[in-house]
C-alpha positions, 0 to 999 in steps of 0.5 A: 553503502548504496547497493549497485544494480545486480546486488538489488536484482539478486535481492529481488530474485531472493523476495520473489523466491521466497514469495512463491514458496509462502504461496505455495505453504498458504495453497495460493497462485503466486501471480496473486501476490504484488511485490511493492518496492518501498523507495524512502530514503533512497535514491534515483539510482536505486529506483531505476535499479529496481525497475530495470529488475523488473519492479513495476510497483513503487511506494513512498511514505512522504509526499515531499519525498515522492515530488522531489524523486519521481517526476524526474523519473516519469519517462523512464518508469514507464507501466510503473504504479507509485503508492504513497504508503505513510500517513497522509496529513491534511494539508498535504492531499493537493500535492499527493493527488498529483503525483502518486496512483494510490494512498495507503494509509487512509486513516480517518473520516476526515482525511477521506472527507478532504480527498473527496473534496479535492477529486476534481483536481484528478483526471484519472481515478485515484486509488485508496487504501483504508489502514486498521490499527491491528498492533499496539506498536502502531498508532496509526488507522482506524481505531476501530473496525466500527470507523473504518466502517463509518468511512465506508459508509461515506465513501458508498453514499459519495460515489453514489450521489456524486456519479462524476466525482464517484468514478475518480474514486476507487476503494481498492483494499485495506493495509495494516503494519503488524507490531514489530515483534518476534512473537509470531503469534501476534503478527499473525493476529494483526495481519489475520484482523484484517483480512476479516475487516476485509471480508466484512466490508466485502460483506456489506458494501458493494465496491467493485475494485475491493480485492487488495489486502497490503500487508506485510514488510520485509520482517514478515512478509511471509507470515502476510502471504499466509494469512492472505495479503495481496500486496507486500511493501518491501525496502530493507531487504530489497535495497538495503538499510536506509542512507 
């Protein structure tokens, strides 16, 4: 049954809560921690909901999802951000391009490749976030930190060959998904893998926008906060089990 507006203000009013009290056990600000509304599988109403709550953060797994949902939506959701969150398959870049300001789930050379080529479609800078494989449940980013380093190599070397192209491009941070488990150790683990990867590009490469950490979900958002996520991605425990 579709939550109503004051049950999802409730829910964001409990998140953020309990956001603060994992910064205040972690010794972090708060303020340092974005709240990422995940929208998949649910409505317009439900969206609008959860800006009028405050919510300026959105995220969508399927571009098709997001093209049907959003652009009606534009005027309403003014200051608003939306990230695509899922895998981003080849042949669907022209399209996220022009709908979202951020793609998570940057996973592969080759995906990164076929971004770069598509830039000149953007007037404003498009955001990206490169995903490790930390958990076995997950199959999906970098297998290795060694490839997601390869993608930063040629990321750094289009930006700088590229001077135009390079400022339509911006690496923001990384993101992972902890395996789906009640084996605190394990979340831990993944979620503490990359926040070192992080600091290893920080080490090696000069991106100057490269703050983002964007892990943890409504099971283990907190455990995130700890081990130092910037960004959480809620649905669930915002809205409700999807339609």
């Amino acid at each position: 049954m579709p939550m109503n507006d004051s049950q999802i203000a409730d829910n964001i009013a409990r998140i953020q809560e309990r956001i603060l009290r994992a910064a205040e056990r972690a010794g972090r600000a708060p303020q340092s921690i974005a709240l990422m509304a995940v929208t998949k599988f649910h409505p317009a109403e439900a969206i609008l909901d959860a800006y009028h709550a405050g919510i300026r953060l959105f995220g969508e797994n399927r571009v098709q999802e997001a093209q049907t949902k959003y652009p009606p939506l534009r005027d309403s959701l003014v200051g608003s951000r939306l990230h695509m969150i899922g895998t981003l398959q080849k042949n669907k870049i022209n399209k996220a391009l022009g709908i979202f300001d951020a793609l998570e789930g940057i996973d592969s050379v080759e995906v990164l490749e076929a971004i770069l080529a598509r830039l000149s479609s953007r007037t404003e800078p498009i955001e990206l976030f490169f995903e490790l494989h930390t958990g076995e449940e997950s199959k999906a980013g970098f297998p290795s930190l060694d490839e997601l380093l390869r993608a930063c190599d040629l990321l750094a070397s289009f930006a700088a060959e590229n001077r135009e192209e390079g400022r339509l491009v911006v690496l923001r941070g990384l993101m992972t998904m902890a395996p789906f488990t009640t084996d605190e150790r394990a979340i831990r683990h993944s979620f503490s893998m990359l926040a070192a990867a992080k600091a290893e590009v920080a080490q090696r490469f000069d991106f100057v926008h490269f703050t983002e950490l964007s892990m943890g979900m409504s099971n283990d958002f907190e455990i995130a906060i700890e081990e130092g996520s910037t960004l959480v991605r809620i649905g669930t425990a915002l809205f409700g089990e999807r339609a």
